[in-house]
C-alpha positions, 0 to 999 in steps of 0.5 A: 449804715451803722451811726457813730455817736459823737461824746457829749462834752458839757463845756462850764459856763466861765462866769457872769457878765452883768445878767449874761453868762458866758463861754468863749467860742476858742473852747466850743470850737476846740471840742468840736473840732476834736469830734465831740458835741459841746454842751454848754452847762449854764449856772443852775439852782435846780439838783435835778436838772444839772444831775440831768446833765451828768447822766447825759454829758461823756466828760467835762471842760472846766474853762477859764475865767475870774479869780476864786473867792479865798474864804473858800479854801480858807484864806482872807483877801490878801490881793487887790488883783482880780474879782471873784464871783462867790455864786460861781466859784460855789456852783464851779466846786460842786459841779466839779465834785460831782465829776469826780465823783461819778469818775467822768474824764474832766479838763480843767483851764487856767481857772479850771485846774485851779478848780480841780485841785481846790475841789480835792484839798488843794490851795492856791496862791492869790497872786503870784506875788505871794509866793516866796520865790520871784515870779516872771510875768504869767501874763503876756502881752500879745495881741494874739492869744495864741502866741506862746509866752513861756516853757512847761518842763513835763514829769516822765510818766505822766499823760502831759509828757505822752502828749508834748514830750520833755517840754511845751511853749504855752501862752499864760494868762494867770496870776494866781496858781497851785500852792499845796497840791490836792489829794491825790493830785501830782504835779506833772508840769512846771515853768523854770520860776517854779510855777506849777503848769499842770496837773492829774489826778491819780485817783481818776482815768483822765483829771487834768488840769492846765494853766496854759489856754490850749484852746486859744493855740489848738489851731498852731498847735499840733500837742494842743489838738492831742490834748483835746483828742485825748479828752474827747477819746476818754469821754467816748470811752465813758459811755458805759457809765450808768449815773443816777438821774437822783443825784442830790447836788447841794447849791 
């Protein structure tokens, strides 16, 4: 009988918990579920042994977590909401090019998307708070994480409307969020206080970003489950890739 190789997903440690790194179960549940093996890439100083790691990995889940150090994309502290960790933000940017740039599918949560559009020039607003228009509060109160807390207007043409039509309930746990978008990065969802939910790149066959946690709804959530089959099928798709086990990656 002929053997069915899953796509090897390296799921993005979120960050540092004293001398623990850690990654929620809801995403590793969500990729396996979505038939791929997650992977979980921890912070690295080695180039050879995370370029290992690209040669052996179908795509890439950026997850969510800590807000990212401003100096990095140019701006002073301007919010005393949040904490950032300079040694993952750096690691998250790098790993992150490095993905784009050897074309593997990538999804980027919450933190993640906001990660993606850093990484190809973007900007983010520190805090909602910042923008020059009102904003509701993105982040809910629920006990249970997957209960939705707002709506995402999808643009036509884009990968986010073939998975959830016109318009998807999400939940929300962020207060910062896209400002400027990066090159070659389209907008394709959008809360009606004019937050941007979602994003692509054009420049890549799968680089999606979103706001929302659709790991924390995939078990309710029938678009949720198509978002992360999408990213798992695409990851599938690029096992032809052939990635240089020498590439240099700057720490």
């Amino acid at each position: 009988m002929e053997s069915i190789t899953k796509p090897v997903i390296g799921i993005v440690f979120c960050g540092f918990s004293d001398d623990r790194l850690f990654v929620p179960f809801s995403y590793i549940q969500a990729i396996e579920k979505s038939d791929g093996i997650p992977v979980i890439i921890p912070y690295l100083s080695d180039a050879d042994s995370l370029s290992g790691y690209l040669s052996i990995c179908d795509g890439f889940l950026f997850c969510g977590g800590d807000d990212i150090t401003p100096e990095l994309f140019g701006e002073e502290l301007q919010t005393d909401h949040g904490t950032t960790d300079r040694k993952t933000d750096q690691f998250h940017l790098t790993l992150m090019q490095k993905v784009l740039d050897f074309h593997l599918p990538v999804l980027g949560i919450c933190r993640g998307m906001q990660v993606l559009n850093l990484t190809l020039g973007g900007t983010i607003y520190q805090d909602l708070s910042l923008r020059n228009r009102n904003s509701f509060n993105h982040i809910q109160r629920s006990l249970d994480r997957s209960d939705p807390c707002h709506t995402v207007a999808f643009a036509s043409h884009s990968l986010l409307y073939e998975i959830c039509g016109n318009s998807c309930a999400v939940n929300s746990y962020h207060h910062q969020c896209v400002k400027t978008l990066g090159k070659h990065i389209k907008m394709t969802g959008i809360t009606s206080d004019g937050v941007i939910e979602s994003i692509e790149s054009t420049g890549h066959t799968f680089a999606v970003g979103v706001q929302w946690h659709p790991e924390c709804m995939y078990t309710n959530c029938e678009a949720m489950r198509r978002l992360f089959d999408q990213f798992v099928r695409k990851a599938a798709g690029a096992k032809h890739l052939s990635l240089p086990l020498s590439a240099s990656l700057k720490l």
